[in-house]
N, CA, C and O atoms as a GROMACS GRO file, in nm:
protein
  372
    1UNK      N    1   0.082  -0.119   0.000
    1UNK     CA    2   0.000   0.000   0.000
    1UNK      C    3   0.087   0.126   0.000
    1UNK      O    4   0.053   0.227  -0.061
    2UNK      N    5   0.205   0.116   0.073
    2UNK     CA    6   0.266   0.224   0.051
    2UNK      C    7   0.349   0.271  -0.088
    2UNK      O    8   0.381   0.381  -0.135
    3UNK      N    9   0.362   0.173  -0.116
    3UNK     CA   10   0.438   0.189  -0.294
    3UNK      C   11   0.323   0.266  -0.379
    3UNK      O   12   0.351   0.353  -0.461
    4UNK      N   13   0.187   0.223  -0.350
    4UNK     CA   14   0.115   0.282  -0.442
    4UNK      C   15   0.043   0.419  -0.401
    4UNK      O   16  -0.012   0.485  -0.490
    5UNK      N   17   0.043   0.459  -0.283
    5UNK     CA   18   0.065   0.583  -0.243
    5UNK      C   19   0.171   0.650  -0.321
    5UNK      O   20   0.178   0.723  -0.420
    6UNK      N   21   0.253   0.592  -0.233
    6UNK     CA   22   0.410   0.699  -0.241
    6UNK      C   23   0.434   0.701  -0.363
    6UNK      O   24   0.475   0.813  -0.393
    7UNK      N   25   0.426   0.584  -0.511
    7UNK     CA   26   0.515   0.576  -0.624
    7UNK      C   27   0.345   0.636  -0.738
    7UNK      O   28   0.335   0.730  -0.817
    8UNK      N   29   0.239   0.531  -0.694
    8UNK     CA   30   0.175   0.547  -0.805
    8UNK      C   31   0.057   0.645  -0.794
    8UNK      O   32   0.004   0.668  -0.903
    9UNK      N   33   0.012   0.700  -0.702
    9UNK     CA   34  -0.083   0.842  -0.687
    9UNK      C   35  -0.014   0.944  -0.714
    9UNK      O   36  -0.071   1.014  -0.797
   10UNK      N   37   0.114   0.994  -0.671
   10UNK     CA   38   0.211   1.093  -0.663
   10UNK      C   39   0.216   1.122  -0.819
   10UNK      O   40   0.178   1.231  -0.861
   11UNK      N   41   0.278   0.994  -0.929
   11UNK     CA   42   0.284   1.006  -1.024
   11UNK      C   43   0.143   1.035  -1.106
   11UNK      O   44   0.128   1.100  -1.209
   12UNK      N   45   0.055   0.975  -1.036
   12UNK     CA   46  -0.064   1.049  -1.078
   12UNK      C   47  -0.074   1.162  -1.089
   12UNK      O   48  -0.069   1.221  -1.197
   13UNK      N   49  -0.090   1.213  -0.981
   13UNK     CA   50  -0.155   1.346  -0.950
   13UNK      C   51  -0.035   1.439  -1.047
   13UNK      O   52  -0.063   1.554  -1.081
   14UNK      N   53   0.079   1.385  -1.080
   14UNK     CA   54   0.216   1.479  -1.125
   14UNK      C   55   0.189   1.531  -1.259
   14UNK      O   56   0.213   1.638  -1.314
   15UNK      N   57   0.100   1.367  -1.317
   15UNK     CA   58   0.068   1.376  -1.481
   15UNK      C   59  -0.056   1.451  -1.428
   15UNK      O   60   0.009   1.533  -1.364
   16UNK      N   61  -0.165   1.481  -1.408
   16UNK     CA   62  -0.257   1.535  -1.374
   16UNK      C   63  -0.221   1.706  -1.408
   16UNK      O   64  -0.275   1.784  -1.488
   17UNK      N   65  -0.096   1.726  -1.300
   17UNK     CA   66  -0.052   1.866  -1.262
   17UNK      C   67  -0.045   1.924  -1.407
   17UNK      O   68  -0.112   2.021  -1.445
   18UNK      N   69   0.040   1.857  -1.481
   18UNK     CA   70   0.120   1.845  -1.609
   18UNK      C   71   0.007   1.886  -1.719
   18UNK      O   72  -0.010   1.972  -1.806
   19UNK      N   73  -0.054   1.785  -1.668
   19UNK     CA   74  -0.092   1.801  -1.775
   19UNK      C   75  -0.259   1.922  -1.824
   19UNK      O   76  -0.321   1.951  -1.927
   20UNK      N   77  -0.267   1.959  -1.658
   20UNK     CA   78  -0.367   2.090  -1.674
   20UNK      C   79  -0.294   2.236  -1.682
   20UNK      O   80  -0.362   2.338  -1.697
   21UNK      N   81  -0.138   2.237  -1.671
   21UNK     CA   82  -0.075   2.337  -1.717
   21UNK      C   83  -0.034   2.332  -1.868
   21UNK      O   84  -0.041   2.432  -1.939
   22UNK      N   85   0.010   2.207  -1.912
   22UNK     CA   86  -0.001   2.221  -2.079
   22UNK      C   87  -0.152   2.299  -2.141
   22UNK      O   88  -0.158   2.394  -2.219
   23UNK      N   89  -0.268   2.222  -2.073
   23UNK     CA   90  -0.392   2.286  -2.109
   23UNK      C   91  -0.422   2.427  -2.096
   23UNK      O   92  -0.485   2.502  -2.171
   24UNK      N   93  -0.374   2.444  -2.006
   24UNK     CA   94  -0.388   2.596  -1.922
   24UNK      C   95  -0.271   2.713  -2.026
   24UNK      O   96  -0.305   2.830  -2.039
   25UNK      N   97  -0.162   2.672  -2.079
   25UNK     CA   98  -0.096   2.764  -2.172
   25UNK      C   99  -0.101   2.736  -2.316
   25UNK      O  100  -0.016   2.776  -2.396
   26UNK      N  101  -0.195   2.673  -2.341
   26UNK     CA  102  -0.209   2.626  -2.520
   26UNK      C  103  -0.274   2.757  -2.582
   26UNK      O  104  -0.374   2.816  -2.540
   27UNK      N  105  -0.200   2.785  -2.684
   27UNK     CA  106  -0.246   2.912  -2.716
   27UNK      C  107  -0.172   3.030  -2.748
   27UNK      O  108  -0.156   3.098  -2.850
   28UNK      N  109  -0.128   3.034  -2.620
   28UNK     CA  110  -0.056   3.167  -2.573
   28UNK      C  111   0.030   3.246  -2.672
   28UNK      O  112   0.029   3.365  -2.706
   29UNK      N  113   0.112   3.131  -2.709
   29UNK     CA  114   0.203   3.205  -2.742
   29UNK      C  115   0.326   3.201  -2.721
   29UNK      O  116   0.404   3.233  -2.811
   30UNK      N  117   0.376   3.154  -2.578
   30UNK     CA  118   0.466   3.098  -2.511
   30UNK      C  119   0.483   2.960  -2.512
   30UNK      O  120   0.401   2.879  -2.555
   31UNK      N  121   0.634   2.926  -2.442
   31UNK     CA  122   0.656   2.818  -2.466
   31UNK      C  123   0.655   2.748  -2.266
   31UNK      O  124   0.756   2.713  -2.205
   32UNK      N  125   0.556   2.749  -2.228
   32UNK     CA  126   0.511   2.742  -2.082
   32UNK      C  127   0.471   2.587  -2.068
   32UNK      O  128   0.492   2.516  -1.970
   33UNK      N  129   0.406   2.550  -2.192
   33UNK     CA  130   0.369   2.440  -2.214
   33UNK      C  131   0.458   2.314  -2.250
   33UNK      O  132   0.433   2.206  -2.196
   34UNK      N  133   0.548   2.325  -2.327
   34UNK     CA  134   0.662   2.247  -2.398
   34UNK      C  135   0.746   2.278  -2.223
   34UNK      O  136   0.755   2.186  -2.141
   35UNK      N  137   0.783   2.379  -2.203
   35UNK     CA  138   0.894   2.347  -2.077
   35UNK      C  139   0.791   2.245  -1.954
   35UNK      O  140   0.851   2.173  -1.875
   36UNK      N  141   0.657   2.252  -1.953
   36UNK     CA  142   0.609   2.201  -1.854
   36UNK      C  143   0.586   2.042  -1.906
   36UNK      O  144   0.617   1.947  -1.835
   37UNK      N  145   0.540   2.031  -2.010
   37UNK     CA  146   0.606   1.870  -2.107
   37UNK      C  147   0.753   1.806  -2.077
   37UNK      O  148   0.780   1.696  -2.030
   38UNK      N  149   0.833   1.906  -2.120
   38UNK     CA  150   0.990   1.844  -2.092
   38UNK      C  151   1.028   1.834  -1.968
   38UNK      O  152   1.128   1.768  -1.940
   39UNK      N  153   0.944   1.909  -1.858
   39UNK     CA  154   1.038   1.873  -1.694
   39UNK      C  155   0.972   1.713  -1.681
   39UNK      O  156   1.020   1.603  -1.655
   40UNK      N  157   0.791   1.779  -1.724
   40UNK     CA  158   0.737   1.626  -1.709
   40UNK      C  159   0.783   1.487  -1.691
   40UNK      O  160   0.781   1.400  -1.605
   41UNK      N  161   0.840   1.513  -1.856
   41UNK     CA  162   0.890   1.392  -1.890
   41UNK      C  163   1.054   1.318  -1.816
   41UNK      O  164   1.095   1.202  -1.818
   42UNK      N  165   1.109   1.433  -1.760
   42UNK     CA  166   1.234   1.446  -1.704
   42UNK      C  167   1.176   1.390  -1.534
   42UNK      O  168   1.223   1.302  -1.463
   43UNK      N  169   1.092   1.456  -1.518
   43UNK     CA  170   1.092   1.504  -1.339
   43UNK      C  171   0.973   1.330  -1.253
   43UNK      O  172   0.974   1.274  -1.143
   44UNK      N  173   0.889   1.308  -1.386
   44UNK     CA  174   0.765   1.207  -1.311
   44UNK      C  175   0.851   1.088  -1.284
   44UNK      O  176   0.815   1.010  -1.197
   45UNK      N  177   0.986   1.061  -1.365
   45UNK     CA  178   1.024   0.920  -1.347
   45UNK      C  179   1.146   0.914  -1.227
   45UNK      O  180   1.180   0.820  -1.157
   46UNK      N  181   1.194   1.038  -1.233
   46UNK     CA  182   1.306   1.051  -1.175
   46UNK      C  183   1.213   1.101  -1.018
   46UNK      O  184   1.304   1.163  -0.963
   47UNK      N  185   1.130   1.108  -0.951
   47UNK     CA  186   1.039   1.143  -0.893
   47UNK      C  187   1.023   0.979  -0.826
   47UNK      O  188   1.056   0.948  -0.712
   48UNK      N  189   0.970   0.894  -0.921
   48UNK     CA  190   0.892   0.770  -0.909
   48UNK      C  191   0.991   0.680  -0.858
   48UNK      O  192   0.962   0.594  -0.774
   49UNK      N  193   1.132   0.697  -0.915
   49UNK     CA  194   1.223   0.638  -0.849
   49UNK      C  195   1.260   0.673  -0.679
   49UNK      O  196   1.271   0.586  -0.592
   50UNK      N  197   1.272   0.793  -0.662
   50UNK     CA  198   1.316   0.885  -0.575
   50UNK      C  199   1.238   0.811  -0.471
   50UNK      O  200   1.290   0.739  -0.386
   51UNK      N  201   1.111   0.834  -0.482
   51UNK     CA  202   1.015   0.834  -0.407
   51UNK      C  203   1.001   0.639  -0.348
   51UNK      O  204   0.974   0.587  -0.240
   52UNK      N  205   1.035   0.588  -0.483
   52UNK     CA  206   1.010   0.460  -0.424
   52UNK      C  207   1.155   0.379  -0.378
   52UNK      O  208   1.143   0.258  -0.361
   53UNK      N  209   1.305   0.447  -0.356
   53UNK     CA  210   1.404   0.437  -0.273
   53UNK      C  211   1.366   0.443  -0.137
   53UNK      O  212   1.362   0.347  -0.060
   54UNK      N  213   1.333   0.576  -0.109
   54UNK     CA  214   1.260   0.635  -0.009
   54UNK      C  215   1.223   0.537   0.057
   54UNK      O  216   1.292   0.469   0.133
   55UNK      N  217   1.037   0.518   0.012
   55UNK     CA  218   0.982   0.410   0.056
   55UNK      C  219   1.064   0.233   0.130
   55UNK      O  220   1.056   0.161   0.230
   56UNK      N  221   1.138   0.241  -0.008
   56UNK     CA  222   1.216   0.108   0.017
   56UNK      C  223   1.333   0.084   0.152
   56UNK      O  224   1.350  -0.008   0.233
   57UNK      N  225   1.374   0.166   0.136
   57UNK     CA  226   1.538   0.246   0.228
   57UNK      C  227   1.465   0.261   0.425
   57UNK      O  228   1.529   0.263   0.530
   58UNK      N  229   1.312   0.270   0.400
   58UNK     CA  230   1.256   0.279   0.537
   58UNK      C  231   1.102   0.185   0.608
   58UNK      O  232   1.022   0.189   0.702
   59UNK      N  233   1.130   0.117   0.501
   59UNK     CA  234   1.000   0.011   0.483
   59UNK      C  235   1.034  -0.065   0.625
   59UNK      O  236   0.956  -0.159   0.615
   60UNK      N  237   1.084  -0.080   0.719
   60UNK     CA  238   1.080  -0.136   0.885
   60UNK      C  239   1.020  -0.075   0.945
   60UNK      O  240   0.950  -0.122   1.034
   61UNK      N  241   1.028   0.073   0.911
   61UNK     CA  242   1.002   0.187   1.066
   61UNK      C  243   0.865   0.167   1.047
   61UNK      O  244   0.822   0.153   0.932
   62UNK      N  245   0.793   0.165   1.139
   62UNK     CA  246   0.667   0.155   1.173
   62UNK      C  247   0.611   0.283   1.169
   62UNK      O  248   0.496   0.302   1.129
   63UNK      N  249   0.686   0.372   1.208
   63UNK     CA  250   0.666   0.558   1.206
   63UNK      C  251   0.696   0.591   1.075
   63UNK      O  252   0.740   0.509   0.994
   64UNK      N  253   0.676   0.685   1.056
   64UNK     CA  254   0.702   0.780   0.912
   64UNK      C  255   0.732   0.903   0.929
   64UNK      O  256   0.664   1.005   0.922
   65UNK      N  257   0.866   0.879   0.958
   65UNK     CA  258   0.969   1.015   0.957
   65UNK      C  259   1.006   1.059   0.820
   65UNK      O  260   1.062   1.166   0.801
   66UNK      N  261   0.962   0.942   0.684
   66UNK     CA  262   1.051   1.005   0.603
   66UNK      C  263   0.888   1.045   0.493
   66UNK      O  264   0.886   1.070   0.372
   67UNK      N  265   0.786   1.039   0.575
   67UNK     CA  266   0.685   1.122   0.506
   67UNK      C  267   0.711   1.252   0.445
   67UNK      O  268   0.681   1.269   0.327
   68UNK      N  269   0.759   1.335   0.504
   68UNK     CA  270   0.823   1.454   0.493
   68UNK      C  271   0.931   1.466   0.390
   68UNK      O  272   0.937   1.567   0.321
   69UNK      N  273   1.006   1.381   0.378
   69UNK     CA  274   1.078   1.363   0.269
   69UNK      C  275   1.011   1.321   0.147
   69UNK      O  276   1.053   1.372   0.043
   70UNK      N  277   0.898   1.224   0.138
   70UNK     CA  278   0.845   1.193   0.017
   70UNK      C  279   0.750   1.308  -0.051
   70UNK      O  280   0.714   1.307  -0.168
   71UNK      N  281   0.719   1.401   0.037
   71UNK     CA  282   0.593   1.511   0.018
   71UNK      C  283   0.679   1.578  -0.051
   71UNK      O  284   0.661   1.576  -0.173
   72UNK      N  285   0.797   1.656   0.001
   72UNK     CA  286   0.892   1.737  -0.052
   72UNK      C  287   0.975   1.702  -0.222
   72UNK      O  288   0.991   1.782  -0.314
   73UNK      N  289   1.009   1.579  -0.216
   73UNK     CA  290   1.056   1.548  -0.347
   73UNK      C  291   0.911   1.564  -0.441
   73UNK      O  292   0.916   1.626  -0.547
   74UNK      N  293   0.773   1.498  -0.387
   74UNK     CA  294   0.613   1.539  -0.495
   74UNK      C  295   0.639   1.650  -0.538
   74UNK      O  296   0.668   1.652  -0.658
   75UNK      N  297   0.639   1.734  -0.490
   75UNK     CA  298   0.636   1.889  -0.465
   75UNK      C  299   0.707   1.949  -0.586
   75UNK      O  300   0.658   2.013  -0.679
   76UNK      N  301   0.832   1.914  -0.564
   76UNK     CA  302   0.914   1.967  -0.648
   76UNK      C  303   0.918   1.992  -0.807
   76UNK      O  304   0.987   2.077  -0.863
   77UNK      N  305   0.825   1.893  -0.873
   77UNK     CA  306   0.797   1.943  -0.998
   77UNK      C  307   0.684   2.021  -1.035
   77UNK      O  308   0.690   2.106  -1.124
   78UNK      N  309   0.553   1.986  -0.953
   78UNK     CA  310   0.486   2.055  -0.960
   78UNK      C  311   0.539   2.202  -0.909
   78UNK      O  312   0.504   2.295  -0.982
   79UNK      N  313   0.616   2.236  -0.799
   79UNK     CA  314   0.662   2.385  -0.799
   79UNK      C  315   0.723   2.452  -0.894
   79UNK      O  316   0.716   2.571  -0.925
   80UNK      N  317   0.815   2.325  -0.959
   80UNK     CA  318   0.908   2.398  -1.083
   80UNK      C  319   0.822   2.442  -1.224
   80UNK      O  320   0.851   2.534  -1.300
   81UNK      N  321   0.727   2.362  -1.231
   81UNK     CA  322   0.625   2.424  -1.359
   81UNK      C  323   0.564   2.529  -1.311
   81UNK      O  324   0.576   2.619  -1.394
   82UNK      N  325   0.504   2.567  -1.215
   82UNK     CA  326   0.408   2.670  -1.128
   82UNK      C  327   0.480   2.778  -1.186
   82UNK      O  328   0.448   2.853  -1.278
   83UNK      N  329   0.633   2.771  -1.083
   83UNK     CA  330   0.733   2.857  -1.147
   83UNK      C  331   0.730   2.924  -1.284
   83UNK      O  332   0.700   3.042  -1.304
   84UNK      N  333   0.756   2.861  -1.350
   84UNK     CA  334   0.745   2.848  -1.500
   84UNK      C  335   0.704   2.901  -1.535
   84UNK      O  336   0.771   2.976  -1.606
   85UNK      N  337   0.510   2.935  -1.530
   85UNK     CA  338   0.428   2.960  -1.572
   85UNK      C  339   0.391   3.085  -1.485
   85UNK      O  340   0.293   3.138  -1.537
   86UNK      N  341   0.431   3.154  -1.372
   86UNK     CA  342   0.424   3.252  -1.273
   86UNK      C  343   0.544   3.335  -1.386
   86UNK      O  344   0.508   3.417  -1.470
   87UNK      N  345   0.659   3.301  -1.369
   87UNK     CA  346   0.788   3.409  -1.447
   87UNK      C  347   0.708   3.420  -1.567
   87UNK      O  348   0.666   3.535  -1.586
   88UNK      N  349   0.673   3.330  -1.659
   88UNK     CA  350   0.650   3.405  -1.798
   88UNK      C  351   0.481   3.490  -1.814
   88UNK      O  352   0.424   3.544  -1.909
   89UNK      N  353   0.451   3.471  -1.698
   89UNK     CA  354   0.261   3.533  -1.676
   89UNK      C  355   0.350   3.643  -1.660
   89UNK      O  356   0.355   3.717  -1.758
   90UNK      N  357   0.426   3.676  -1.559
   90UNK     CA  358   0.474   3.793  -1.479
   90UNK      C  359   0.553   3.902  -1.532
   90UNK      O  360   0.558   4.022  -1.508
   91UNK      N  361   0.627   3.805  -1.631
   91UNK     CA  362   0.731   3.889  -1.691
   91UNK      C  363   0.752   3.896  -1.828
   91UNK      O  364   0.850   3.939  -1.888
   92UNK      N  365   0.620   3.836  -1.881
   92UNK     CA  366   0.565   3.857  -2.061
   92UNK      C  367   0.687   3.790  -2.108
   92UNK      O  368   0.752   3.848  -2.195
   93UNK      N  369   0.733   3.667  -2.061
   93UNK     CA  370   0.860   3.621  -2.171
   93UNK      C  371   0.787   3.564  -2.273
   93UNK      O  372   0.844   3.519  -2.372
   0.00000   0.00000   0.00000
C-alpha cells in the first residue's frame, strides 16, 4: 500500500498537474507548455524512483519520519512548472 501511495498516486496526481498546465498555456504564445512537457517527462520518473528508494530504504520503521521527505521530493515538480508559468505570466517572456 505504501508503494502505491508513495510511487503510483504521486505520479498520478504529477501527470494530472502536467498536464492541466499544458492545457492551461495552449495558445498563448509561449513556450510554458513544452517546458512544462519536458520537466514532465524528465521530473515524473526521476520522482517515481526517488520516491520509491525512499519508501524502500525505510520500509521497517513503523513511524514515518521520512513522510516529509516523500511530500517534498512530490512537490518539487509541480513547484518547478508553477514557477514556470508565474515568471513568464509575470514577466511577458
Amino acid at each position: 500500500m505504501r508503494y502505491l501511495l508513495g510511487v503510483g498516486v504521486v505520479a498520478l496526481l504529477q501527470v494530472g498537474f502536467s498536464f492541466a498546465i499544458i492545457l492551461a498555456t495552449r495558445g498563448g504564445g509561449s513556450f510554458v507548455g513544452l517546458g512544462a512537457m519536458l520537466l514532465a517527462v524528465l521530473g515524473i520518473p526521476i520522482t517515481a524512483l526517488v520516491n520509491f528508494l525512499l519508501i524502500r530504504t525505510n520500509r521497517k520503521s513503523p513511524g514515518s519520519p521520512y513522510v516529509l521527505r516523500l511530500v517534498i521530493v512530490s512537490l518539487l515538480l509541480p513547484a518547478a512548472q508553477l514557477a514556470l508559468m508565474i515568471l513568464v505570466s509575470v514577466f511577458r517572456l
